[in-house]
KEPAMI-628184 format. One record per residue (C-alpha): residue number from 1; residue in one letter; x, y, z. Coordinates in steps of 0.001 Angstrom, whole numbers. Example, Ala and Ser with C-alpha at 12.3 -4.5 7.8 and 13.67 -1.06 7.14 Angstrom:
<1; 'a'; <12300; -4500; 7800>>
<2; 's'; <13670; -1060; 7140>>
//
This chain:
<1; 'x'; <0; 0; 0>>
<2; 'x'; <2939; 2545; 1250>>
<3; 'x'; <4301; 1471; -2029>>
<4; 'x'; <1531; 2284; -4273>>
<5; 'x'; <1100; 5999; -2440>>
<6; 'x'; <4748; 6543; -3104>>
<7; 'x'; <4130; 5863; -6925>>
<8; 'x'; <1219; 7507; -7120>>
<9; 'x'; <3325; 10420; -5896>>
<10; 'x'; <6112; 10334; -8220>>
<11; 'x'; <3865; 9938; -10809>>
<12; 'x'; <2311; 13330; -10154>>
<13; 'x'; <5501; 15034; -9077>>
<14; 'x'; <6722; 13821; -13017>>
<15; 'x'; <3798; 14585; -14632>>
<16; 'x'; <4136; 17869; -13091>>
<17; 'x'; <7981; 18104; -13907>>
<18; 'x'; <7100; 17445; -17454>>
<19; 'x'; <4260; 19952; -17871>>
<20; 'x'; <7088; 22857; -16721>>
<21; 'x'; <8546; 24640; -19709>>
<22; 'x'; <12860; 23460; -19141>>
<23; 'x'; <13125; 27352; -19798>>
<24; 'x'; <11120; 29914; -19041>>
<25; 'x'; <12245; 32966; -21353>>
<26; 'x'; <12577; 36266; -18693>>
<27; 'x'; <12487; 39611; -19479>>
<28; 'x'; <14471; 41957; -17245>>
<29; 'x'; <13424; 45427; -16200>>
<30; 'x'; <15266; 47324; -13724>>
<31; 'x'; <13044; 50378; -11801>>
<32; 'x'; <14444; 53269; -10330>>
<33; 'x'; <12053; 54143; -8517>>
<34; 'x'; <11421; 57321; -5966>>
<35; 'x'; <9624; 56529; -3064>>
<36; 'x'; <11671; 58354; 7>>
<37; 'x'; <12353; 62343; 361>>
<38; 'x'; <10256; 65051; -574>>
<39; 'x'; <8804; 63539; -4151>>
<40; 'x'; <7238; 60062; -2718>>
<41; 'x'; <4034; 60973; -3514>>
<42; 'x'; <4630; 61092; -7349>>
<43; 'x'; <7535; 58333; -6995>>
<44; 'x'; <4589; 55654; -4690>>
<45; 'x'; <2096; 56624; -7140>>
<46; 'x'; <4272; 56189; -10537>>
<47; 'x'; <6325; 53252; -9581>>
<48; 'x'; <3515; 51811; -8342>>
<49; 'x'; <1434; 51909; -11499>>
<50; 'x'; <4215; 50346; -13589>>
<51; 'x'; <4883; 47510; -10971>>
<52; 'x'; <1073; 46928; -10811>>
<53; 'x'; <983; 46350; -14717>>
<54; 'x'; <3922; 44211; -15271>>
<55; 'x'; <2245; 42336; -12534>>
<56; 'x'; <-894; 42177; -14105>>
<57; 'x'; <906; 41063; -17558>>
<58; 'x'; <2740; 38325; -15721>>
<59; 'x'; <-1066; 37158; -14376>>
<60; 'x'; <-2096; 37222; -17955>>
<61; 'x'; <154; 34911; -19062>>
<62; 'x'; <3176; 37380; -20247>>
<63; 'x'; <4571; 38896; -23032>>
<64; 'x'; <3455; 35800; -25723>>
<65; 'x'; <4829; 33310; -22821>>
<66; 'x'; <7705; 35093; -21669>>
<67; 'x'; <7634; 36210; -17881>>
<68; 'x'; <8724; 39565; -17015>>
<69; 'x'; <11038; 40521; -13694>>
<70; 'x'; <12106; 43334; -12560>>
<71; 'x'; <14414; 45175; -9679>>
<72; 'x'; <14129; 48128; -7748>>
<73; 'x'; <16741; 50860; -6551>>
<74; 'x'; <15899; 54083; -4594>>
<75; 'x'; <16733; 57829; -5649>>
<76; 'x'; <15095; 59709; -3672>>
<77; 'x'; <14079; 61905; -7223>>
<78; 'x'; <18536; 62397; -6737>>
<79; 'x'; <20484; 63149; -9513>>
<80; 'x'; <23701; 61071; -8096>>
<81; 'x'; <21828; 58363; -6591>>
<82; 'x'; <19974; 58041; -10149>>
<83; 'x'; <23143; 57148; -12011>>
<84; 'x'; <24337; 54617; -8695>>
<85; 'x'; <21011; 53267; -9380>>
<86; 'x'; <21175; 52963; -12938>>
<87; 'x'; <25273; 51216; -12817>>
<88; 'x'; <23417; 48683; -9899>>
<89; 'x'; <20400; 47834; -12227>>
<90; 'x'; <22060; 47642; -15109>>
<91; 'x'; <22570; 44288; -14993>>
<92; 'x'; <21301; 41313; -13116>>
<93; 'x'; <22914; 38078; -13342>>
<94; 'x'; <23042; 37151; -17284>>
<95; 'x'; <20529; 39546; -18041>>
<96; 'x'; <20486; 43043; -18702>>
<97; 'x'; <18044; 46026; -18368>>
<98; 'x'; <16675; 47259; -21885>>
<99; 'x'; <14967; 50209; -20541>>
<100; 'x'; <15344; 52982; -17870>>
<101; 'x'; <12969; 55534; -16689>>
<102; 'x'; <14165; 58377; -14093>>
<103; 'x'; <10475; 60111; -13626>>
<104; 'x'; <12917; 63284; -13519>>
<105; 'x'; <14632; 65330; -15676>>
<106; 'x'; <17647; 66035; -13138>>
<107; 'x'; <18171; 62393; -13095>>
<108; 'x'; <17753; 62191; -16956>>
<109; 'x'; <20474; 64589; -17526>>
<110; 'x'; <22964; 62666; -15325>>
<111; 'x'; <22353; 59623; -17424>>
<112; 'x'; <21213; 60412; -20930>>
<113; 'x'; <25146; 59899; -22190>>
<114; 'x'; <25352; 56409; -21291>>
<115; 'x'; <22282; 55293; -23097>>
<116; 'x'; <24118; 54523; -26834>>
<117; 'x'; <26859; 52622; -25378>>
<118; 'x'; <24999; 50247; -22892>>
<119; 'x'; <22027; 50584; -25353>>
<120; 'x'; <19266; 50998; -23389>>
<121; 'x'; <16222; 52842; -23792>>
<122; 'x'; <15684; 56853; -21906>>
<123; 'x'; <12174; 56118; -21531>>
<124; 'x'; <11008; 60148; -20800>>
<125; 'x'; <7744; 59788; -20290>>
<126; 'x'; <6089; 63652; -20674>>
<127; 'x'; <9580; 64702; -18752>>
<128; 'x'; <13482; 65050; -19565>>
<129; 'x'; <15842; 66525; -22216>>
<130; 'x'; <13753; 68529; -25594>>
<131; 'x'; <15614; 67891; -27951>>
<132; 'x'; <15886; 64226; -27328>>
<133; 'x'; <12972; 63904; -29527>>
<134; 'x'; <15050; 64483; -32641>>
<135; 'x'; <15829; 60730; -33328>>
<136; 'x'; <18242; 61247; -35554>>
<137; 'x'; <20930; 62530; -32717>>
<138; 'x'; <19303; 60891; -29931>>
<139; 'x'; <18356; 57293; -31578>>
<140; 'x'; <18490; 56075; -27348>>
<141; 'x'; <15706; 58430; -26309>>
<142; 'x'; <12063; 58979; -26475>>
<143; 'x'; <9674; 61419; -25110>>
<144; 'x'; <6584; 59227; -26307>>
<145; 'x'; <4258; 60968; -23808>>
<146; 'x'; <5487; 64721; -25354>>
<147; 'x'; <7861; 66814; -23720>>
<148; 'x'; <8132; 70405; -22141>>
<149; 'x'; <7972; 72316; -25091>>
<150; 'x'; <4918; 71193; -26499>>
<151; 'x'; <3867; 71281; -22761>>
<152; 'x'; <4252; 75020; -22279>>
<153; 'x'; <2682; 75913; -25552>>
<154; 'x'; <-395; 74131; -25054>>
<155; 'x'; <-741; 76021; -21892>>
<156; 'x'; <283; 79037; -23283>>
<157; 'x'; <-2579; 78880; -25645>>
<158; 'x'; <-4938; 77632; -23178>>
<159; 'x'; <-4181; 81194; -21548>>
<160; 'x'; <-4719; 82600; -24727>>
<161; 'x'; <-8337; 80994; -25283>>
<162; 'x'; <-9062; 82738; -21509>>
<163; 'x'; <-7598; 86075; -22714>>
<164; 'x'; <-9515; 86157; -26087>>
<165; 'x'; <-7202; 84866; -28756>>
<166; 'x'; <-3529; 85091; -28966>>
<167; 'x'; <-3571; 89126; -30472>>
<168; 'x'; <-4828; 89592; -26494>>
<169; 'x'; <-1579; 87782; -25115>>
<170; 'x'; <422; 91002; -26535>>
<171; 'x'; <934; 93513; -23227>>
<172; 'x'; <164; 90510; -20652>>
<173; 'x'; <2817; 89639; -18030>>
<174; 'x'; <3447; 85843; -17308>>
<175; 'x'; <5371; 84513; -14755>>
<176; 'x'; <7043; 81073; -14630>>
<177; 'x'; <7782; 80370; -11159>>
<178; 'x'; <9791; 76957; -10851>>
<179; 'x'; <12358; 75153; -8844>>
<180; 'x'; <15473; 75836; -9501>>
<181; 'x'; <16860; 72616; -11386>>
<182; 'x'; <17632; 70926; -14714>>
<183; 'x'; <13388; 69607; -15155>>
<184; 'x'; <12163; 73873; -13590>>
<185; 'x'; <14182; 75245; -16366>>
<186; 'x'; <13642; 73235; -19572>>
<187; 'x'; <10559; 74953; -20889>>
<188; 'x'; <12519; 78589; -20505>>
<189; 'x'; <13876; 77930; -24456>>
<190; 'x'; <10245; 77884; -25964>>
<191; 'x'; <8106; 80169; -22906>>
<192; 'x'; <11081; 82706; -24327>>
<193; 'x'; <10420; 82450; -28362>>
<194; 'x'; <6403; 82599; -27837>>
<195; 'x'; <6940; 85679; -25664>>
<196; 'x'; <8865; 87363; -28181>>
<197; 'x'; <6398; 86264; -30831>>
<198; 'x'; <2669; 86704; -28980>>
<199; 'x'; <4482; 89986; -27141>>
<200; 'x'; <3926; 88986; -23793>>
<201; 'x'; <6495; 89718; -20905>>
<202; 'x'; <7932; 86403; -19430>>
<203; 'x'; <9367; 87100; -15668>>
<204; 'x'; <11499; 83711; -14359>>
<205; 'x'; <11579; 83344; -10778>>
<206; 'x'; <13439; 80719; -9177>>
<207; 'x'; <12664; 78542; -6044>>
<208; 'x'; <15853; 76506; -4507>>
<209; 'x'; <15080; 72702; -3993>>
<210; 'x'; <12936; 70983; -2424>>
<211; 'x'; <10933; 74295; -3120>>
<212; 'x'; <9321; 74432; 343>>
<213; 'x'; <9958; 77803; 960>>
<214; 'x'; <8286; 80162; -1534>>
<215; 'x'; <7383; 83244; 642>>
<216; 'x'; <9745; 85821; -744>>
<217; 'x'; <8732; 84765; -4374>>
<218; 'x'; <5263; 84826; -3484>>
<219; 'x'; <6064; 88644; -2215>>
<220; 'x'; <7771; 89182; -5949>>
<221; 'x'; <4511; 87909; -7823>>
<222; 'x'; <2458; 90206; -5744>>
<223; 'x'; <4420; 92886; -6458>>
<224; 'x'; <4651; 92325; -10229>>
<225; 'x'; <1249; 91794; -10415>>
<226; 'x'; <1219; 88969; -13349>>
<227; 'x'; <-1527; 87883; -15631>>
<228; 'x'; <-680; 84185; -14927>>
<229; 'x'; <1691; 82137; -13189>>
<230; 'x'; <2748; 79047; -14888>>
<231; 'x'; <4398; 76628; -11549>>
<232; 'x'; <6610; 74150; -12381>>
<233; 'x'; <7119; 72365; -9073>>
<234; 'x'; <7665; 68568; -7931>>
<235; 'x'; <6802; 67018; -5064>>
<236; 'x'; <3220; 67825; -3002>>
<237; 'x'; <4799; 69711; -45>>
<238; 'x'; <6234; 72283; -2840>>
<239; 'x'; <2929; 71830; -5095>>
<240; 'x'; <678; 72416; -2123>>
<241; 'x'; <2824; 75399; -211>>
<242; 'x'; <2461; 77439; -3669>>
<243; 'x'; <-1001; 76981; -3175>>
<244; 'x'; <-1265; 78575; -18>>
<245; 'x'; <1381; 80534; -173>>
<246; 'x'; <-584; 82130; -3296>>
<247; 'x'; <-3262; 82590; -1376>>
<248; 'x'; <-2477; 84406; 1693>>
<249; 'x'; <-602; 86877; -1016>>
<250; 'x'; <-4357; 87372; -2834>>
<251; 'x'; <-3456; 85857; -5954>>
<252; 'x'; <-6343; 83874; -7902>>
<253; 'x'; <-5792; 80261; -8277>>
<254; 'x'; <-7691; 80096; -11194>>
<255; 'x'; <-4861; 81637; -13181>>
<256; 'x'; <-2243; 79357; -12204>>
<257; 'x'; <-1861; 75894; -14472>>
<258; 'x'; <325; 73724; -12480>>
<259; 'x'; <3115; 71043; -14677>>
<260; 'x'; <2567; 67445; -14857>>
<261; 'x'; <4438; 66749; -12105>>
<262; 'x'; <2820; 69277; -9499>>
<263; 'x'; <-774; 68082; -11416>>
<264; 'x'; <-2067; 65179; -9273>>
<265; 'x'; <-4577; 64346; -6062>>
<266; 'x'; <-1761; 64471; -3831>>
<267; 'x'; <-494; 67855; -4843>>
<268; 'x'; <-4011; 69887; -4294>>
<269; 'x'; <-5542; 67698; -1143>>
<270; 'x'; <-2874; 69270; 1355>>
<271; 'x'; <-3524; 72867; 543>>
<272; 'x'; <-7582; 72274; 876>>
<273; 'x'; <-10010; 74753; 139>>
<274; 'x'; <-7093; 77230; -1100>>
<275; 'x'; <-6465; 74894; -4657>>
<276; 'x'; <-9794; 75250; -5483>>
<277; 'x'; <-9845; 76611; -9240>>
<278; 'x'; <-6272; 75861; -9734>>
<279; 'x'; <-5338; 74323; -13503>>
<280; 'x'; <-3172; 71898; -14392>>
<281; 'x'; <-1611; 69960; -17971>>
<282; 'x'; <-2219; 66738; -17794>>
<283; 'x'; <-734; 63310; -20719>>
<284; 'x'; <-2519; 60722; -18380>>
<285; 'x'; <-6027; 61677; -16518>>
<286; 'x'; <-7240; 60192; -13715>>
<287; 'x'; <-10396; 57506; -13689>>
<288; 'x'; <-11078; 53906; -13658>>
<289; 'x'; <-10478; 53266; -17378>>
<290; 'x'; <-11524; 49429; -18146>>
<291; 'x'; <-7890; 48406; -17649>>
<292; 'x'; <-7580; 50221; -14680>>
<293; 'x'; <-10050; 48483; -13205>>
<294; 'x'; <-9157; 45196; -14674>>
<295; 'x'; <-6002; 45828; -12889>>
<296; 'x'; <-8168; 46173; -9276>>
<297; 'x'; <-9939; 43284; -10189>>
<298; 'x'; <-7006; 40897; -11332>>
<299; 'x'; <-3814; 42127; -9274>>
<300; 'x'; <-5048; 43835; -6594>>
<301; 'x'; <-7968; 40385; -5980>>
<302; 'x'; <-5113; 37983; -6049>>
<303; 'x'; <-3358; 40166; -2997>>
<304; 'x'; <-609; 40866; -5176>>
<305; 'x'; <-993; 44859; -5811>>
<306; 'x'; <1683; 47411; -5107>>
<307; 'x'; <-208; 50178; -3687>>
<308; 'x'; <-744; 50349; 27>>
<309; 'x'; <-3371; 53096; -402>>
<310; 'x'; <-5843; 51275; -3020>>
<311; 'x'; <-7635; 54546; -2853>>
<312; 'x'; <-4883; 55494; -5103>>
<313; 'x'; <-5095; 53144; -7548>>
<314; 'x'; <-6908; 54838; -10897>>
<315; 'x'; <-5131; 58663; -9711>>
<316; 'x'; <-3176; 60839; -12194>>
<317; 'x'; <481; 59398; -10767>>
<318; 'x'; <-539; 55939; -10570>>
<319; 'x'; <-2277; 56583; -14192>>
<320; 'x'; <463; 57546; -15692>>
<321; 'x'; <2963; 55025; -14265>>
<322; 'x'; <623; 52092; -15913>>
<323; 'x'; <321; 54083; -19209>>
<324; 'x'; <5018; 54382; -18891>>
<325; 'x'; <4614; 50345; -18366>>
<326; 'x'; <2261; 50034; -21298>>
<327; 'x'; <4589; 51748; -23792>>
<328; 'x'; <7027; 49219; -22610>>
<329; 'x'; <4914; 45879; -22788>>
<330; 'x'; <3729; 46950; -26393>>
<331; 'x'; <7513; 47999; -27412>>
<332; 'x'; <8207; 43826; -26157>>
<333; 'x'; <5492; 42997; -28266>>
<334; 'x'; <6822; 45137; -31624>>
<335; 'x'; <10496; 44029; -30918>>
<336; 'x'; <9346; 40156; -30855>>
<337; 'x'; <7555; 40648; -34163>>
<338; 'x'; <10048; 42890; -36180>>
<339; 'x'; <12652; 40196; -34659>>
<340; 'x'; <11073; 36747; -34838>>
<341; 'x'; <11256; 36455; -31553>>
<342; 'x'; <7734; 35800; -30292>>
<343; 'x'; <7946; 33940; -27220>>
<344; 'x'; <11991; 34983; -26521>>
<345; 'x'; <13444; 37960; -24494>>
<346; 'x'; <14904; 40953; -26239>>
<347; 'x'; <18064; 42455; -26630>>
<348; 'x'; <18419; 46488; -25795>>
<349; 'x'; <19052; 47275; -29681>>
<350; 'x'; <15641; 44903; -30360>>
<351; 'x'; <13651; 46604; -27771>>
<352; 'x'; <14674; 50469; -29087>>
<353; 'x'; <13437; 48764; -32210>>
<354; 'x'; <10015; 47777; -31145>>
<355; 'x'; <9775; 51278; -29011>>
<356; 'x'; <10110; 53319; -32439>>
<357; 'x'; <7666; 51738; -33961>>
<358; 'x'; <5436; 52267; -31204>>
<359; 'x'; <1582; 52690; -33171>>
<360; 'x'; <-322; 54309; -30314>>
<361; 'x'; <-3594; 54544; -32119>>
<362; 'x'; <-6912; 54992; -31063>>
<363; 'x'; <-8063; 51726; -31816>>
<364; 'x'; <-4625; 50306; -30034>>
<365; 'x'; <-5604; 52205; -26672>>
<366; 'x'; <-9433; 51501; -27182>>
<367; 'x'; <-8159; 47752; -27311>>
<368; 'x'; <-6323; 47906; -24113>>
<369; 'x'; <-8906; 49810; -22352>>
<370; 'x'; <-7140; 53289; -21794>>
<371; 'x'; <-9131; 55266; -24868>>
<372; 'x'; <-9149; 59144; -23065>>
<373; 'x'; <-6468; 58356; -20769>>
<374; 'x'; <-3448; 58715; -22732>>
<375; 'x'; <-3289; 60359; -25841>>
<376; 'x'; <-2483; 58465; -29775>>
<377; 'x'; <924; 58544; -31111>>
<378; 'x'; <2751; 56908; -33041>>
<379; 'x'; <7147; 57095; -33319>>
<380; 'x'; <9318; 56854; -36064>>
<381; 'x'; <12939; 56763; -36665>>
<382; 'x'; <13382; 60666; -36689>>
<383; 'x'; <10297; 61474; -34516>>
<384; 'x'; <11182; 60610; -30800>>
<385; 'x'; <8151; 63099; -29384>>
<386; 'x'; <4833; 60598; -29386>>
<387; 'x'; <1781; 62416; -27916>>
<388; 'x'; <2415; 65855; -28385>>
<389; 'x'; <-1100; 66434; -26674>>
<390; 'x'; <-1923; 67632; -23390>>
<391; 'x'; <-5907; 67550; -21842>>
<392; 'x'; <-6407; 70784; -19487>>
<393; 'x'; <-7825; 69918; -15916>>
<394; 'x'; <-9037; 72307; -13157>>
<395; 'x'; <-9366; 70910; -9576>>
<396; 'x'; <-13078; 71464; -7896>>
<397; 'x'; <-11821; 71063; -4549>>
<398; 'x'; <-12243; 66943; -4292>>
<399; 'x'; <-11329; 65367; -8089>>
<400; 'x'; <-10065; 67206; -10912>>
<401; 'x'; <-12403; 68244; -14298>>
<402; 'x'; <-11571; 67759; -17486>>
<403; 'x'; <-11644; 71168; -19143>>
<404; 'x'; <-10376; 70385; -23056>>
<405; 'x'; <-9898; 67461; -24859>>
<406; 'x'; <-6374; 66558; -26547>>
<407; 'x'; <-4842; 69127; -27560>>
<408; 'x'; <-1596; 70195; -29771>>
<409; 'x'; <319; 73033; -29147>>
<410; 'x'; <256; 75821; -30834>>
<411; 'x'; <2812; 76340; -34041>>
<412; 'x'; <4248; 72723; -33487>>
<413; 'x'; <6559; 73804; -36979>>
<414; 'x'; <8531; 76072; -34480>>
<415; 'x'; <8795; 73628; -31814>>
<416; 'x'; <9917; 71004; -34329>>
<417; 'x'; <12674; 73400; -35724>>
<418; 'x'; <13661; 74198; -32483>>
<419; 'x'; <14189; 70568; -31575>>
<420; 'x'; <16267; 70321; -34540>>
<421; 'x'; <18189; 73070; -34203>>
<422; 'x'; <19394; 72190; -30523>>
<423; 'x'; <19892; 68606; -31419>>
<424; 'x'; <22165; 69809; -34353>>
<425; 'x'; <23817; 71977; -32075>>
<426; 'x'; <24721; 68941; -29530>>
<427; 'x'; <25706; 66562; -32267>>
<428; 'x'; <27961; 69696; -33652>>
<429; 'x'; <29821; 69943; -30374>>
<430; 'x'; <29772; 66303; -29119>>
<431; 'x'; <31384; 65468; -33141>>
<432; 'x'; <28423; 63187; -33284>>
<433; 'x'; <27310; 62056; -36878>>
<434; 'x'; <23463; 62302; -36761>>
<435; 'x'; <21592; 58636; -38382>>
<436; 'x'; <20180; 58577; -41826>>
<437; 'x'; <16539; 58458; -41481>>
<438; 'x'; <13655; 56909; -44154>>
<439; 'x'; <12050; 60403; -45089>>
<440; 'x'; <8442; 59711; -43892>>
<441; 'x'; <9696; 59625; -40692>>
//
C-alpha cells in the first residue's frame, strides 16, 4: 500500500515536472524608482502603477509566454543616486536592463550619455531633455508621452483661449515660477520664443530645492502683479505650499496651471479649500479606465498589488505610471515581431526597435482599455516626441475636471525646428554624426 502511495506520488511530481517549460524565457526590467524624500508621492504613485501592470501582464500569461522581472533601486528623485542606481540595475545576473525611466529630468540629464553605449532605452515619459525627440541625434531616447515644449505651448494657448485669442496675449505679463533645477528650467527655451512672438512679458523666478519655501517669491509675484503664473514644481509639499502661499498673497488660483508633475490628487488635497480653481496639464487623466479596473480586479484580488493606499489606484500618478509600463509591454510585443522572436526575451538594440515603432492609435488604446487616458501617437525613426497632446484639468476642490480634450500646441513647426536646431547643435559639439533616417519619418 505505502508502495503504491509513493508511486502515485512520483507519478504526479513527473507529470508535473514534465508539464514545466525546461526554460522559461525572462524579461528583465530594472526600476528606479522614488519613493523616500520630498517627491514620494509622485515616486509611490508612478512606480507603483508600472509595478502593478507588469504584474498584471505576468497574471495574464506574459509577453506571448515570456515572464517579465524586474528590480528596484531608490533615488530619492537624486540626480547622483539616479546614475548609482542605474550602474546597480544595469545588470542582473546574465541579463540586462533594456529600458530605464528616471520620472525626472535632473536624473535624466545625469544619465542620458550612457544610453548609446549600454544601449538601453531613456524612456522620458512627458519629462526630460527637448531635444531628445530628434531621433536622428538621440536614436536612445524617447519622449513618447510629449515633452516640455509642447507642454508650455499648449498652456500658453490655453491662456490665450481665456484672454480672447492670442492678439490679447500682446501687453500681458506671465510669470514662470519653478524650482530651480535641470526639469524647472527646460521649458525657458520655448516660454522665451512665444513671448517674443505673442508679445507677452515672461518674468522667471526661481525657487531653490525641495521648493518648500516660496514666501519671498510669493512677495515678488504680488508685487509684479502677473496675468498668470505658470508653476513648475515637484513634489506635493512644494505643489501644495504654492497653493497657499498664493493665497495668503491674494493671488487667484484660477490663473495658475500647475506642470505634470505638481498636477495630481496628492499635490491639491494638502492645501484644501485654497487649490480650489487651480489648472493643471495633464498626458494621463485620472479615472477607472476598463484596464484600470481590470487591474483592481485581477492584481489587486489575487493580494498581489503594489499600492498600500488602493484609494490610489486609478489617480493621475498611478495613471500615468501604468500608461510608462504600457509603452514598454507593447515595445516587447513590436520588438518580438520585427525580430522573430515571439515567445523569446529581447536584446536592448531589439527593444529600441520595437519602441520606435510604437503605433499608439486609437483603436490600439481603445483595445487595451485606456481610450481618453493617454493620448495616440505613433514614433518613427526621426520622430522621438509621441503624444504631443496635453488635456487641461481644473481641480473642484475633491477630483479634478476635465476642461479640453487633446490638444496640440500651438505652431508645433517652431517647436519642431527648435528641436532640430538644438539637437544639431549637440551633435555639432559632441562630433556626433546624426543617423540617416527613411524620409516619412
Amino acid at each position: 500500500m505505502i508502495n503504491r502511495i509513493v508511486r502515485l506520488i512520483w507519478l504526479g511530481i513527473s507529470a508535473a515536472l514534465i508539464a514545466l517549460p525546461l526554460h522559461a524565457e525572462e524579461q528583465y526590467f530594472g526600476i528606479p524608482s522614488s519613493r523616500v524624500g520630498p517627491y514620494s508621492a509622485m515616486g509611490t504613485g508612478y512606480y507603483g502603477g508600472i509595478i502593478d501592470y507588469l504584474t498584471y501582464v505576468n497574471l495574464k500569461g506574459g509577453v506571448n509566454g515570456v515572464k517579465l522581472t524586474w528590480s528596484e533601486c531608490e533615488t530619492e528623485y537624486n540626480a547622483a543616486r539616479t546614475v548609482e542606481c542605474y550602474q546597480r540595475l544595469l545588470n542582473k545576473g546574465n541579463q540586462k536592463m533594456v529600458v530605464f525611466d528616471t520620472l525626472g529630468t535632473p536624473g535624466a540629464y545625469a544619465v542620458i550619455g550612457r544610453m548609446a553605449q549600454d544601449q538601453v532605452v531613456l524612456a522620458q515619459y512627458g519629462y526630460g531633455r527637448t531635444d531628445a525627440a530628434d531621433g536622428t541625434v538621440w536614436p536612445w531616447v524617447f519622449n513618447a508621452a510629449g515633452h516640455y515644449w509642447g507642454q508650455i505651448g499648449v498652456k500658453l494657448a490655453f491662456m490665450a483661449q481665456k484672454e480672447g485669442g492670442i492678439p490679447k496675449m500682446r501687453g500681458k505679463k506671465i510669470v514662470h515660477l519653478h524650482i530651480d533645477t535641470a526639469y524647472g528650467r527646460e521649458p525657458l527655451p520655448a516660454m522665451r520664443q512665444f513671448a517674443k512672438d505673442w508679445g507677452f512679458t515672461l518674468i522667471e523666478i526661481a525657487i531653490a530645492p525641495p521648493g518648500l519655501e516660496q514666501q519671498s517669491q510669493w512677495l515678488q509675484i504680488r508685487q509684479e502683479r502677473p496675468d498668470w503664473v505658470t508653476f513648475w514644481g515637484a513634489g506635493s509639499g512644494m505643489n501644495s505650499t504654492a497653493i497657499t502661499t498664493a493665497a495668503r498673497v491674494g493671488f487667484p488660483r484660477e490663473k495658475m496651471i500647475y506642470v505634470t508633475f505638481g498636477g495630481a490628487e496628492e499635490d491639491m488635497l494638502p492645501a484644501g479649500d485654497a487649490a480650489k480653481g487651480t489648472y493643471v496639464s495633464a498626458n494621463a487623466v485620472p479615472g477607472d479606465f476598463p484596464l484600470i479596473a481590470d487591474i483592481r480586479k485581477v492584481v489587486y484580488g489575487a493580494g498581489k498589488g503594489n499600492m498600500q493606499n488602493k484609494e490610489r489606484v486609478g489617480t493621475v500618478y498611478y495613471n500615468r505610471g501604468v500608461g510608462a509600463a504600457i509603452m514598454w509591454i507593447e515595445a516587447l510585443k513590436n520588438a518580438q515581431a520585427i525580430h522573430n522572436k515571439k515567445g523569446k526575451a529581447v536584446t536592448g538594440p531589439e527593444f529600441r526597435d520595437g519602441y520606435e515603432a510604437l503605433d499608439m492609435s486609437e483603436a490600439k488604446l481603445k483595445e487595451l482599455g485606456v481610450l481618453g487616458m493617454l493620448a495616440p501617437f505613433k514614433l518613427s525613426c526621426a520622430k522621438h516626441d509621441g503624444a504631443e497632446k496635453w488635456r487641461m484639468m481644473q481641480w473642484d476642490g475633491k477630483k479634478f475636471q476635465l476642461v479640453s480634450d487633446w490638444v496640440n500646441p500651438p505652431n508645433q513647426a517652431l517647436i519642431r525646428s527648435m528641436i532640430e536646431e538644438s539637437a544639431a547643435k549637440y551633435a555639432k559639439e559632441n562630433n556626433l554624426t546624426p543617423r540617416s533616417c527613411p524620409p516619412s519619418s
